[in-house]
Biopython code that builds the backbone (N, CA, C, O; Angstrom):
import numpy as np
from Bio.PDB.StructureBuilder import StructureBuilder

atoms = [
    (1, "UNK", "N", (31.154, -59.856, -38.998)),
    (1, "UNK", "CA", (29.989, -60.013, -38.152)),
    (1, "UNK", "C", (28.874, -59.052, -38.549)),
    (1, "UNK", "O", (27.766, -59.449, -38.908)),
    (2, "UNK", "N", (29.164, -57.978, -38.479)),
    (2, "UNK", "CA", (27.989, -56.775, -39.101)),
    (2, "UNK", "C", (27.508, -57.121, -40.745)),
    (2, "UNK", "O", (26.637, -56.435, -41.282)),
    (3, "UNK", "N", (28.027, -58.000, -41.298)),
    (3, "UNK", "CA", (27.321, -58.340, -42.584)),
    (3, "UNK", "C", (26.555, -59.569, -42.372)),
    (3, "UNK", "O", (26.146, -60.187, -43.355)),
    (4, "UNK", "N", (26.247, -60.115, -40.805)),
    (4, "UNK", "CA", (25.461, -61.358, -40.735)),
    (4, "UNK", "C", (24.381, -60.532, -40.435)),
    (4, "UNK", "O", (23.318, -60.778, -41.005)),
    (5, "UNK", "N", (24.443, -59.576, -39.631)),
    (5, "UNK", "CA", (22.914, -58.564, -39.176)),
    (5, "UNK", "C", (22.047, -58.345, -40.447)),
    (5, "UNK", "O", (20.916, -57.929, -40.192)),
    (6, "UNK", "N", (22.308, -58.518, -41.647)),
    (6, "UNK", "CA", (21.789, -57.758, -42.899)),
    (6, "UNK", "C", (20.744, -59.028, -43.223)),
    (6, "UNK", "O", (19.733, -58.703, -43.845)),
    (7, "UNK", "N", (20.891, -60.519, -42.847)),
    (7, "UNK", "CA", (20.125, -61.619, -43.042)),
    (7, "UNK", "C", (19.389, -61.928, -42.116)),
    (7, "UNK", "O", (18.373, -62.495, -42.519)),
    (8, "UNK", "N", (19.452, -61.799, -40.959)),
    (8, "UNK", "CA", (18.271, -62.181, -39.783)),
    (8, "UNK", "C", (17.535, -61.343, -40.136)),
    (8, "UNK", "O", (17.667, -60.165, -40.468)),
    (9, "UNK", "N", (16.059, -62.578, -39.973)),
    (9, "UNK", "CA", (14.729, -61.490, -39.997)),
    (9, "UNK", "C", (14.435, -61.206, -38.670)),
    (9, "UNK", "O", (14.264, -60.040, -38.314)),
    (10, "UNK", "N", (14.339, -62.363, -37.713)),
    (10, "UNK", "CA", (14.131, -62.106, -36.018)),
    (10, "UNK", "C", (14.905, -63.185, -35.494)),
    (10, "UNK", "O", (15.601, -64.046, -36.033)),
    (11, "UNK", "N", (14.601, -62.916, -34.268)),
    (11, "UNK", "CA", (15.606, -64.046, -33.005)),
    (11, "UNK", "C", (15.282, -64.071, -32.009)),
    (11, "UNK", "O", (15.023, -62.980, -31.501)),
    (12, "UNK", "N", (15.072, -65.621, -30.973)),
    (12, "UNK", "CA", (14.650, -65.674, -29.966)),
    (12, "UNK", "C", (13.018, -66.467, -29.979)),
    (12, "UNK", "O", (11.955, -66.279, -29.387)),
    (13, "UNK", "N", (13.463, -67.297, -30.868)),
    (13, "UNK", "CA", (11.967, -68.320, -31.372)),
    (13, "UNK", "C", (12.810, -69.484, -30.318)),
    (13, "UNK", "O", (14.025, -69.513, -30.123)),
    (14, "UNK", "N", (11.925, -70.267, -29.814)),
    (14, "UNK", "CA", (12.426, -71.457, -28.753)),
    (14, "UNK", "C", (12.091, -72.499, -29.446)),
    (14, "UNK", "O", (12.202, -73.451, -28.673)),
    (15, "UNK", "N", (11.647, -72.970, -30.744)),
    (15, "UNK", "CA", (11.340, -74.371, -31.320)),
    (15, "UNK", "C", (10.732, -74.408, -32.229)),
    (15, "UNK", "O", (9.662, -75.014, -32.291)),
    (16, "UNK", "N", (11.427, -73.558, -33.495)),
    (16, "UNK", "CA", (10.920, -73.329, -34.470)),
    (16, "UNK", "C", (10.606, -74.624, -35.475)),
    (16, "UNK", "O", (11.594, -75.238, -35.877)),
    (17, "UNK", "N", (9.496, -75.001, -35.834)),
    (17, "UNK", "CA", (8.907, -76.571, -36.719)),
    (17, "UNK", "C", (8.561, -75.437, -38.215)),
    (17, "UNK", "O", (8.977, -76.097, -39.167)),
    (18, "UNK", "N", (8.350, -74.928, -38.421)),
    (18, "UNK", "CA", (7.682, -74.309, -39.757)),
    (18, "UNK", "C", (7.839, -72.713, -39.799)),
    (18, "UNK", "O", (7.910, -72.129, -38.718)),
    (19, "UNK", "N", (7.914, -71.748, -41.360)),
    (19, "UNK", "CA", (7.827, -70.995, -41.387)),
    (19, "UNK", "C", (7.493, -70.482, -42.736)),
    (19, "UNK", "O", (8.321, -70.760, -43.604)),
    (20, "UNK", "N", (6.156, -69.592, -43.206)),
    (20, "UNK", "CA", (5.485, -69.023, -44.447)),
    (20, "UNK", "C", (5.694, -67.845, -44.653)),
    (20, "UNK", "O", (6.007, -67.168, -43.674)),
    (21, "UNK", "N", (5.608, -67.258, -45.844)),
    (21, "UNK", "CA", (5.080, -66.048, -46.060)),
    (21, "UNK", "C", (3.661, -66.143, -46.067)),
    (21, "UNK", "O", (3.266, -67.205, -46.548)),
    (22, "UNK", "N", (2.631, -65.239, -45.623)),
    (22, "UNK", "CA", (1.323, -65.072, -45.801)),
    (22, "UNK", "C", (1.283, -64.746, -47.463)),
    (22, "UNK", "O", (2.156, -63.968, -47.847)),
    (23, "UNK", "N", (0.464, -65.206, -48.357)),
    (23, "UNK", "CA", (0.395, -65.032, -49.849)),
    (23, "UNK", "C", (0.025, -63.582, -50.241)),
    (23, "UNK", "O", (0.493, -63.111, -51.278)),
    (24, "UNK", "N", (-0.797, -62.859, -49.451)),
    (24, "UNK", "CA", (-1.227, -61.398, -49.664)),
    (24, "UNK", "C", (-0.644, -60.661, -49.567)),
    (24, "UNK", "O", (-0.477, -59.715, -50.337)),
    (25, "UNK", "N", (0.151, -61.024, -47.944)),
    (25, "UNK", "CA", (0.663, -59.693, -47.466)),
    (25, "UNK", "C", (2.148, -59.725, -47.497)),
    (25, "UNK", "O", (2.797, -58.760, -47.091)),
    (26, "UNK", "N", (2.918, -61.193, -48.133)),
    (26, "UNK", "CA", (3.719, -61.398, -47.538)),
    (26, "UNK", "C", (4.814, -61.926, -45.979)),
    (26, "UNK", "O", (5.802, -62.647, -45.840)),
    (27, "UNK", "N", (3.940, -61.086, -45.036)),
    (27, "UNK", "CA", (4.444, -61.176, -43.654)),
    (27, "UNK", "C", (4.867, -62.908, -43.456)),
    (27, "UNK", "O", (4.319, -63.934, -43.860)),
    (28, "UNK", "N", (6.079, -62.662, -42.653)),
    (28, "UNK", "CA", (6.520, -64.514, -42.214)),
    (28, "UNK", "C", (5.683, -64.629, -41.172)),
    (28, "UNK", "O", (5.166, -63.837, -40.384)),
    (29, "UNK", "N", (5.661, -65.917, -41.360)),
    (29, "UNK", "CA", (4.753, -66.492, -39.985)),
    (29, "UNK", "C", (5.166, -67.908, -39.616)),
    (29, "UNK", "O", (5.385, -68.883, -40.335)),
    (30, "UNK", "N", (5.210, -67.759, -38.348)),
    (30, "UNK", "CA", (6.559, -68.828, -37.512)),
    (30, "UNK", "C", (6.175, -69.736, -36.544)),
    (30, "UNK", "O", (6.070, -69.268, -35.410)),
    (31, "UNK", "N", (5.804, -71.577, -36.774)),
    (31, "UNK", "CA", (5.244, -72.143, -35.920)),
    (31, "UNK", "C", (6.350, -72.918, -35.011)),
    (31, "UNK", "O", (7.236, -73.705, -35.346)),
    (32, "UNK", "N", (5.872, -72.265, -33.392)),
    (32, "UNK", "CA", (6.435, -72.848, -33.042)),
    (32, "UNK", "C", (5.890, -74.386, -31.868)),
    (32, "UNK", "O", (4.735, -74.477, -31.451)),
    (33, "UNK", "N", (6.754, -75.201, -31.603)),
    (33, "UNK", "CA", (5.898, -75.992, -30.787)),
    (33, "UNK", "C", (6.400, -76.109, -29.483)),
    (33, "UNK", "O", (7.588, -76.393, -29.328)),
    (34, "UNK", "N", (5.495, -75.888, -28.314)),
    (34, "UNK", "CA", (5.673, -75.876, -26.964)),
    (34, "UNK", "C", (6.144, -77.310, -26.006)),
    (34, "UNK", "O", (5.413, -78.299, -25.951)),
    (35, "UNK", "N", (6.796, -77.267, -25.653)),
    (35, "UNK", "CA", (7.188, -78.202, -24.751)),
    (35, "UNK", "C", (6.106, -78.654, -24.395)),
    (35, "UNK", "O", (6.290, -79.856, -24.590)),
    (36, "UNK", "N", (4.855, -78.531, -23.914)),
    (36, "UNK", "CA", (4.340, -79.563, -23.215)),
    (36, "UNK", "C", (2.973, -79.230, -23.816)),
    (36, "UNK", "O", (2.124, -78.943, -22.973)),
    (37, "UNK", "N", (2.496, -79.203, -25.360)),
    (37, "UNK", "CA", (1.592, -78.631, -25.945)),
    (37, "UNK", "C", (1.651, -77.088, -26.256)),
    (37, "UNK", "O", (2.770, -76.579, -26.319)),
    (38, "UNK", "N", (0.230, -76.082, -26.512)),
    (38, "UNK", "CA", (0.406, -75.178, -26.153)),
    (38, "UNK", "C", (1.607, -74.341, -27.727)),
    (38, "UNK", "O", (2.542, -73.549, -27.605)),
    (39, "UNK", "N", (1.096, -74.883, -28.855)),
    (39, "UNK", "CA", (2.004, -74.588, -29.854)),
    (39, "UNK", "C", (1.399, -73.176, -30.535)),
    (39, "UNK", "O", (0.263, -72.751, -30.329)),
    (40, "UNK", "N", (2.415, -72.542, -31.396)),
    (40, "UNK", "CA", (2.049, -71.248, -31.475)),
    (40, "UNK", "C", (2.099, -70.897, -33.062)),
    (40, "UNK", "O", (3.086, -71.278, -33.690)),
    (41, "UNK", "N", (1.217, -70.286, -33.636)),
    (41, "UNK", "CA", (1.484, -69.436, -34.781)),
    (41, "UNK", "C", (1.935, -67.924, -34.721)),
    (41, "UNK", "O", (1.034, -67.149, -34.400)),
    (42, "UNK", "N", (2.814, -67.531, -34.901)),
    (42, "UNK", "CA", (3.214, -65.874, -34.420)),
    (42, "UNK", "C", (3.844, -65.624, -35.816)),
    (42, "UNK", "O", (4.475, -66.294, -36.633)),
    (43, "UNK", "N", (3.299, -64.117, -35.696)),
    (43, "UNK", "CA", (4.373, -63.211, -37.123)),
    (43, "UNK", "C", (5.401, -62.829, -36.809)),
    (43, "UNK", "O", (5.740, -62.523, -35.666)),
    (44, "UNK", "N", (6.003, -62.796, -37.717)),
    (44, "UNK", "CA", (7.550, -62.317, -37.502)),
    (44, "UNK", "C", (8.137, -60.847, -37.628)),
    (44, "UNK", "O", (8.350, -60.528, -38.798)),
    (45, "UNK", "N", (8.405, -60.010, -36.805)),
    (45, "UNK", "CA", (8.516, -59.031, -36.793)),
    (45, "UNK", "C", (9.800, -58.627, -36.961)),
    (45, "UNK", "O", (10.593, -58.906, -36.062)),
    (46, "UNK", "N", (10.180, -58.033, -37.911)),
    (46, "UNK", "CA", (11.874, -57.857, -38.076)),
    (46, "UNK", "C", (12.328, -56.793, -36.751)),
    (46, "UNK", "O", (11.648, -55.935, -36.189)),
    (47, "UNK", "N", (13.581, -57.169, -36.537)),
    (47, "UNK", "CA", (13.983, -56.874, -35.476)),
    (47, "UNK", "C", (13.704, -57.450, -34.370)),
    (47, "UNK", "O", (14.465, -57.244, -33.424)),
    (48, "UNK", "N", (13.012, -57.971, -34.264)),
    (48, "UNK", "CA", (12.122, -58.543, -32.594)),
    (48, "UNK", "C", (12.781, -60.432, -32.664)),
    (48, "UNK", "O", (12.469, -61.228, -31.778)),
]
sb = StructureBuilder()
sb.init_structure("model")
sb.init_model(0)
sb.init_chain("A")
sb.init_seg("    ")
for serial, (resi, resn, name, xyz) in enumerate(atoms, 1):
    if name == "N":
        sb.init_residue(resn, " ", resi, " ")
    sb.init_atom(name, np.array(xyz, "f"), 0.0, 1.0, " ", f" {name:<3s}", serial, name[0])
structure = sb.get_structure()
């Protein structure tokens, strides 16, 4: 189990449709889509 922690980048996305690296900076960025609209672009923060 402690060698699965070493591969998650984050956790606790509710409807994940897509996910990038930004080309510059790298950073992931994680779309998700809302139940009733209301869809989101958010970065991904390791650990979080």
């Amino acid at each position: 189990m402690a060698r699965c922690w070493r591969t998650i980048r984050s956790y606790g996305h509710r409807n994940v449709q897509s996910a990038a690296g930004h080309p510059e900076t790298g950073q992931l960025r994680i779309v998700e889509f809302g139940p009733l609209g209301g869809d989101e672009l958010n970065p991904s923060e390791a650990g979080r």
